[in-house]
N, C-alpha and C positions, 0 to 999 in steps of 0.2 A: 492584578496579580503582582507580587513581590518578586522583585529581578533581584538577582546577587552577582555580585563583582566581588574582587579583591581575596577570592579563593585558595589563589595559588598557593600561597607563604601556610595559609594553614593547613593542606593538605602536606607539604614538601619540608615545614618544619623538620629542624633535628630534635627537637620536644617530641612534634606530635609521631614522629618518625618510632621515636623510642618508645612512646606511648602506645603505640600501634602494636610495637614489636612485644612486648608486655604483655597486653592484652592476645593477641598471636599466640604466644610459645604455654599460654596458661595450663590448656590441656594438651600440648605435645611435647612434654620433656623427654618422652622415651625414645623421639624421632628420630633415627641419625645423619637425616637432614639438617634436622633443627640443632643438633648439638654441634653440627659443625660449620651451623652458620655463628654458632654461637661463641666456637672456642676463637673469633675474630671479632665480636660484636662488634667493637667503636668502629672499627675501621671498615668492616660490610654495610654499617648504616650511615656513616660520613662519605664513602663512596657513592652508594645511591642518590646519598643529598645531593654531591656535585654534579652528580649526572642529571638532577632534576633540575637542580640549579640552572644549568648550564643547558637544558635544553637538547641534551644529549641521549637523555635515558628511552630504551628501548626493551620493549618486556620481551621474556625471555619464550622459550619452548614450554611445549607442555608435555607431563608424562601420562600416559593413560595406565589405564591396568582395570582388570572385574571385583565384583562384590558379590554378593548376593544374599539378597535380606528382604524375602527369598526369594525373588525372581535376579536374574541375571541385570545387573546395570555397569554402566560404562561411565567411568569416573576420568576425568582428565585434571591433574594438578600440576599447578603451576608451582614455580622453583620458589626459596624460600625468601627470597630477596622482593618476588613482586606481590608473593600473599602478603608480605608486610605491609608495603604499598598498597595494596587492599583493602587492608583496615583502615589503613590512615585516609583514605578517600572514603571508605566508607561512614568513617565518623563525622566526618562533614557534610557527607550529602546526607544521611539521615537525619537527619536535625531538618533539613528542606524539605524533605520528601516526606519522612512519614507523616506531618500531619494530614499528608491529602488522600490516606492512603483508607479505606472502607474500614469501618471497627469490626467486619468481619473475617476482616483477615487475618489470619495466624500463625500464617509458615515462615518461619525466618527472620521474625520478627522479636525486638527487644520486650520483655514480660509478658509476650503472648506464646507460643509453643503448638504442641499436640494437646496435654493434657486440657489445657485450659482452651483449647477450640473444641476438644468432647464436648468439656460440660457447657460448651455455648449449643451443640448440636443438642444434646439433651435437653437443655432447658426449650429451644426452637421446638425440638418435637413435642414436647409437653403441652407446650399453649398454643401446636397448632392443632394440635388433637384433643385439645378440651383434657387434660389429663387422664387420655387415653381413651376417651369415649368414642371417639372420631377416625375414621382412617387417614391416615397422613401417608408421606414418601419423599423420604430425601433418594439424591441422584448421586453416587459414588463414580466418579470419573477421575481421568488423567489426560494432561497434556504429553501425548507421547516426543519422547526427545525434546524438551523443553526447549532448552537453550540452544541446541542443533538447532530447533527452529525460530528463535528470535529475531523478528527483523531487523538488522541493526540501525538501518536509514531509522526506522521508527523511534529504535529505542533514544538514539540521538538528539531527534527531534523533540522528544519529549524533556530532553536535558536539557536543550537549547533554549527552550520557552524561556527557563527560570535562571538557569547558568549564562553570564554574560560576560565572564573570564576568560578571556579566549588559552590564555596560555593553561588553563585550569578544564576548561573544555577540550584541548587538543591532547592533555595529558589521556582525560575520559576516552577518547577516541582510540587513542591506542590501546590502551585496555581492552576495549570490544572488540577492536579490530581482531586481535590479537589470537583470540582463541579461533576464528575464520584462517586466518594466516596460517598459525600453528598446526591446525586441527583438519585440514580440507580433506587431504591426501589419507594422513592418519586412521581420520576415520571412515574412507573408502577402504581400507586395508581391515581394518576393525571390524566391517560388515561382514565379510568373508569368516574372517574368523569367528564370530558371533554365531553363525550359521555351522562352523564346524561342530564349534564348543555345544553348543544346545542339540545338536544329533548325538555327541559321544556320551551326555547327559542321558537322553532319554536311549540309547540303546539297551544298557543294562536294565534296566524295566522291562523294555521288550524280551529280550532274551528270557526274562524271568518268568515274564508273562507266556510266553512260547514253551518252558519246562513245564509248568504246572498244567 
């Protein structure tokens, strides 16, 4: 197994920093987060450098808020200084990670997507059913709360094998941490609310239901 060292400088670069941030703000120009991280660029991303430099840097809070597309989901976003930080770690551990990662996989991933995981289900059901002679069944499931439920000892562990940069690794740590830190309390309050919002949802149904 290939171990990697000497991480740090390319994740915390002021290149790969800006390069991060670039690729970031691509589709959020309309954000007024983003434009006011932006009306400061140099000095918001030579700030974070020092703080990463220096061994200083600590992520920040996170904001929640709902969606629904179309069920109800709970989004937690982090401020715009550590999604930068994001990408720039993330450009470097995908280059490690994704080769080990199944060709079946397709969420979230560089030129793989939704569409192009259809037409892999499609062609899967075709030649497992004999082009349609045969009874076949895929299984449609979800991981509820995904990242709620992530281990994080796990997930660390699995950084650990390949990551051997400790100051590159401890940055990782905080990241994960981060959202358990930020998030515990938060989304005990969130539950509550969740439970509100989805009764105030289906009352008018009901009611409507109860006229007719």
């Amino acid at each position: 197994m290939k171990i990697y060292k000497d991480l740090y400088w390319s994740i915390i670069s002021p290149q790969s920093l800006f390069r991060a941030w670039e690729i970031f703000k691509s589709d959020k120009k309309n954000k007024p987060d983003v434009a006011e991280f932006e009306l400061n660029l140099e000095q918001n991303i030579f700030n974070l450098f020092r703080d990463l430099k220096n061994e200083t840097y600590k992520h920040g809070p996170y904001k929640g808020f709902w969606i629904h597309d179309p069920k109800i989901r709970r989004i937690n976003k982090a401020i715009v200084r550590d999604r930068v930080l994001h990408h720039a770690t993330f450009s470097v551990l995908n280059k490690i990670f994704e080769p080990t990662f199944i060709n079946e996989s397709y969420s979230c991933r560089i030129n793989k997507g939704t569409h192009k995981g259809v037409e892999k289900v499609a062609n899967m059901l075709r030649e497992t059913s004999k082009n349609n002679t045969r009874q076949c069944y895929a299984l449609k499931c979800d991981v509820r709360k995904f990242f709620d439920s992530v281990d994080h000892q796990t997930l660390k562990d699995i950084l650990n094998r390949k990551i051997k940069d400790q100051k590159a690794f401890s940055l990782m740590e905080e990241i994960i941490e981060s959202y358990e830190k930020s998030g515990t309390c938060e989304r005990e309050r969130e539950r509550e609310r969740v439970k509100r919002c989805r009764f105030l949802l289906l009352t008018p149904a009901k009611e409507s239901l109860l006229a007719t």
